[in-house]
LOGUNU-10175 format. One record per atom (N, C-alpha, C, O, CB): x negated, y, z negated. Coordinates in steps of 0.02 Angstrom, whole numbers, plus 50000, padded with zeros to 5 digits. Glycine has a CB too. Example, Ala and Ser with C-alpha at 12.3 -4.5 7.8 and 13.67 -1.06 7.14 Angstrom:
493404971649610/493854977549610/493404983549610/492884983449577/494354977649548/493584988849646/493164994749643/493555000249606/493305005749598/492964997049714/
***
This chain:
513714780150440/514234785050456/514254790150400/514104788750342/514924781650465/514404794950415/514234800450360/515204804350362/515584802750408/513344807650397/515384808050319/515934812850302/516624806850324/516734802350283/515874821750358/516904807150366/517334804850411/517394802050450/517924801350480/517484806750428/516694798250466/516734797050537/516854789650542/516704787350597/516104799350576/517114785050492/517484780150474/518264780650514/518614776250539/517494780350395/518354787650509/519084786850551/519024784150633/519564783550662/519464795250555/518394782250673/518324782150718/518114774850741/517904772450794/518024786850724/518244772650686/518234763850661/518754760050705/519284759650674/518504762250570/518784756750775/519334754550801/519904751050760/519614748650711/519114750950846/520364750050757/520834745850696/520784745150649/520904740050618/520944740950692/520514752250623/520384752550550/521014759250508/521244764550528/519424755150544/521064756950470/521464764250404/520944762750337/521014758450294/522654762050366/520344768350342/519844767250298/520684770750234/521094775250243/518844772950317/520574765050167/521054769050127/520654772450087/520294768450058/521564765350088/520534778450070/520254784250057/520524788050001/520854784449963/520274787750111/520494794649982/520764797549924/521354801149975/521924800049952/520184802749872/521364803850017/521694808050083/522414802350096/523014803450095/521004808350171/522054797150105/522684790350132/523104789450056/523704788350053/522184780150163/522684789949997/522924789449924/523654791949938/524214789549949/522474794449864/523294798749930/523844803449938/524414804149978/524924806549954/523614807949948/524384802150038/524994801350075/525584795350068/526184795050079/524754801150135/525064790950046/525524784850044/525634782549970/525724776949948/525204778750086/525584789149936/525904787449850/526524784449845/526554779549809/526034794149802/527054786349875/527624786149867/527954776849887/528274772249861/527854792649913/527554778949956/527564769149978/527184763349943/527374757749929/527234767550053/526754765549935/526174760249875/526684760549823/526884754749817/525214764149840/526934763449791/527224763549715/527954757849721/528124753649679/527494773449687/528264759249784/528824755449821/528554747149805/528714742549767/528854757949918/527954748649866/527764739749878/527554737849819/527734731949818/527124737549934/527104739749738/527104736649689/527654735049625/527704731449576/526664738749676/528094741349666/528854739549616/529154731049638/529544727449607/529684746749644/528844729949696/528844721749724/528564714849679/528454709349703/528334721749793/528504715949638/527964713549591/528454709149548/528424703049540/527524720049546/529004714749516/529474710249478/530174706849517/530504709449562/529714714749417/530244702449495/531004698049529/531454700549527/531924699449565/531284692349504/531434706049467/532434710749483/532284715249543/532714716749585/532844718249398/531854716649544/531634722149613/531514721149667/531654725649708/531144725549611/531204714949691/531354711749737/532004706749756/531984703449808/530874709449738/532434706449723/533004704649730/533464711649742/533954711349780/533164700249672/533314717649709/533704722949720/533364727149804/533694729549850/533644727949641/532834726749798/532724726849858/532954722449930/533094725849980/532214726849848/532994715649936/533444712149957/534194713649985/534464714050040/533444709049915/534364714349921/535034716049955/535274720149971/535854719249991/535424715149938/535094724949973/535114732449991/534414738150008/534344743449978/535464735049929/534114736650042/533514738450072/533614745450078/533294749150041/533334734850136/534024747650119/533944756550119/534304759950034/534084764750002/534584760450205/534764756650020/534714757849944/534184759949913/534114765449889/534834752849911/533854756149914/533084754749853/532824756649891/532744750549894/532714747549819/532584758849927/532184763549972/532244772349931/531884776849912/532594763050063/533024770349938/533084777949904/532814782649841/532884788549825/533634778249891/532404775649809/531954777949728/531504782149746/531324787349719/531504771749682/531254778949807/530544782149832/530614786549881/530914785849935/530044777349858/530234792449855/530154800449894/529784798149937/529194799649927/529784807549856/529894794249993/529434792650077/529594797050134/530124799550153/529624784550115/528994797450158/529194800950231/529784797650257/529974792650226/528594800350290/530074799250304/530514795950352/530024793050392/530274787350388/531024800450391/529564792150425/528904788450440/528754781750405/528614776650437/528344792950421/528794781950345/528424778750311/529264773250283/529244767150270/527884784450252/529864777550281/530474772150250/530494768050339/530384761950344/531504777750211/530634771750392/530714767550464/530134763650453/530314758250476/530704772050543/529364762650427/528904758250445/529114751350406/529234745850431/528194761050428/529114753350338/529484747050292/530254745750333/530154740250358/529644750050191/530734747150347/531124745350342/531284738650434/531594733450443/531474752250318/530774743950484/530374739850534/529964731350510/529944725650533/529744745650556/529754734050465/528934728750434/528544731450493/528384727550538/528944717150435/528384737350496/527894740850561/527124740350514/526884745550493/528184751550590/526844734450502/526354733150441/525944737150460/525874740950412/526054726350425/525474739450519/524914744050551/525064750550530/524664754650507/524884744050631/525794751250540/526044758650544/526034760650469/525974766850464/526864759550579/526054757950419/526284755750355/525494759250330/525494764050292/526524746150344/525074757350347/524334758950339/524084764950357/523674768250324/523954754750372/524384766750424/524084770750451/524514777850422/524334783650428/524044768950527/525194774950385/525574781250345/525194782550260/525274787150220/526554778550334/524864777550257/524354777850177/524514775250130/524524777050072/524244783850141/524744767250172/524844760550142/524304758350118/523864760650154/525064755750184/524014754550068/523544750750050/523694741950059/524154738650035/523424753149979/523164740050102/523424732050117/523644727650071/524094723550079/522944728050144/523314728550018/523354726549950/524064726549929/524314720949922/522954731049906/524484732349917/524894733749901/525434731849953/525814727449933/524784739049882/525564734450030/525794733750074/525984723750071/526454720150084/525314737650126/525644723350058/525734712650065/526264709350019/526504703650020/524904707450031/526404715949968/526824713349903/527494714649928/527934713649886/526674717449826/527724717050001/528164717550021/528164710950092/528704708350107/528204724950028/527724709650117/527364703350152/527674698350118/528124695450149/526524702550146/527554696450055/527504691550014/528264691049994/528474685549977/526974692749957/528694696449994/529524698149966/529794693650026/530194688950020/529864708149966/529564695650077/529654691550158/529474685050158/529644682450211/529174694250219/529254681750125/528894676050141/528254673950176/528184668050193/529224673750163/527824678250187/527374679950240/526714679750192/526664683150141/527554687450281/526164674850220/525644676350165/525064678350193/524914677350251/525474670850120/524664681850143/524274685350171/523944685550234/523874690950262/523974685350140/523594676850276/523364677050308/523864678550368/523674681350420/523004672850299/524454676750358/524714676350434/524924684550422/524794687450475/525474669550459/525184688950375/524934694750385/524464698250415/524514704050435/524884695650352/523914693950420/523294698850443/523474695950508/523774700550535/522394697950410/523474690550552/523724688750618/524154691650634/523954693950688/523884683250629/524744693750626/525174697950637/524844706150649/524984709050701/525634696950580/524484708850606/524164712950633/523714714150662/523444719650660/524124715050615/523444707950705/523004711050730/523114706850795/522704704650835/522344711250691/524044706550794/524084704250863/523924697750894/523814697150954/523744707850892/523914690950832/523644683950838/524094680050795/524334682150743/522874683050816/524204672650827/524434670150769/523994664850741/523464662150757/525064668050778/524444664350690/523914661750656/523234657550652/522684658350626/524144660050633/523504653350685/523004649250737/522314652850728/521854653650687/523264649550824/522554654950809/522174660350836/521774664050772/521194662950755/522694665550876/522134667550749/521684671150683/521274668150645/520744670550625/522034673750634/521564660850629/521024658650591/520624654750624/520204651550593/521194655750538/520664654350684/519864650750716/519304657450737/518754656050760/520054645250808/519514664250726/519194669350744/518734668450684/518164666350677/519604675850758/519204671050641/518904673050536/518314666850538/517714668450539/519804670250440/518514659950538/518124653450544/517304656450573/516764657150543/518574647450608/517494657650642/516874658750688/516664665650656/516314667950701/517034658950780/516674670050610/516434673350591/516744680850591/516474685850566/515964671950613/517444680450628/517694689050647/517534690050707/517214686850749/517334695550608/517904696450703/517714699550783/517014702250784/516694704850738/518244706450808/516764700450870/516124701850869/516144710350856/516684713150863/515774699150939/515484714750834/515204723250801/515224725550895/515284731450911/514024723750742/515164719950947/514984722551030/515554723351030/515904719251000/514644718051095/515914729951071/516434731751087/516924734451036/517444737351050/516614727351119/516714733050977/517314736250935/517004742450877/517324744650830/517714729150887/516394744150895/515904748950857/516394755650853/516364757550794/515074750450904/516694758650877/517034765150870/517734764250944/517714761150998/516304772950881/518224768150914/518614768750972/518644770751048/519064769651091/518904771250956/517964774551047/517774774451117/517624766851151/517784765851210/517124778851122/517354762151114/517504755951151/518004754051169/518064752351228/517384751851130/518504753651125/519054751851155/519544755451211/520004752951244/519334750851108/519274761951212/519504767951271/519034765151338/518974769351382/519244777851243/518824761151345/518234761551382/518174755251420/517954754451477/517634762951340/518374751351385/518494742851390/519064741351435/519234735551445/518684739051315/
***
């Protein structure tokens, strides 16, 4: 794939220098998650502590949802995004089941057998098409 054409990756948010940039404000949020006064101040007052961070209104409704896809696709980094996962009680893997629409189970007998099959999920025209 050459320039961009990663964006055409079915269920993908390639995070990029472009995605960097948009989702500064929320990445900086989800690693302020890191320490225990902040996730406790976050806790109890969620749109409060929301208020530190200059976020889209996009991006405060996605956290404040747990819209985790949406979260990415506003220029979340998964990485980062999980440290608010993790504030939840939610760990990584059943995070990733959750997004991708499985539970856990399910998700992890996929990952096991190797992932989703490259047939049918090569670019979003498959999935337009399917």
């Amino acid at each position: 794939m050459s320039g961009n054409d990663y964006h055409d990756i079915p269920g993908t948010f390639v995070f990029d220098a472009e995605q960097s940039r948009q989702g500064y404000h929320l990445n900086m949020f989800c690693m302020s998650l890191r320490q225990a006064k902040n996730r406790e101040a976050f806790l109890a007052d969620e749109a409060a502590y929301l208020d530190r961070y200059p976020m889209t209104a996009e991006q405060r409704q996605a956290v404040l949802s747990r819209d985790w896809n949406e979260m990415l696709r506003l220029g979340g980094n998964i990485y980062y995004t999980s440290k608010l996962a993790a504030t939840d009680g939610i760990t990584f893997q059943d995070l990733a089941a959750i997004m991708t629409g499985m539970d856990r189970d399910a998700y992890r007998e996929m990952m096991l057998a190797g992932g989703r099959p490259i047939e049918g999920n090569r670019t979003k025209g498959d999935w337009d098409n399917g």
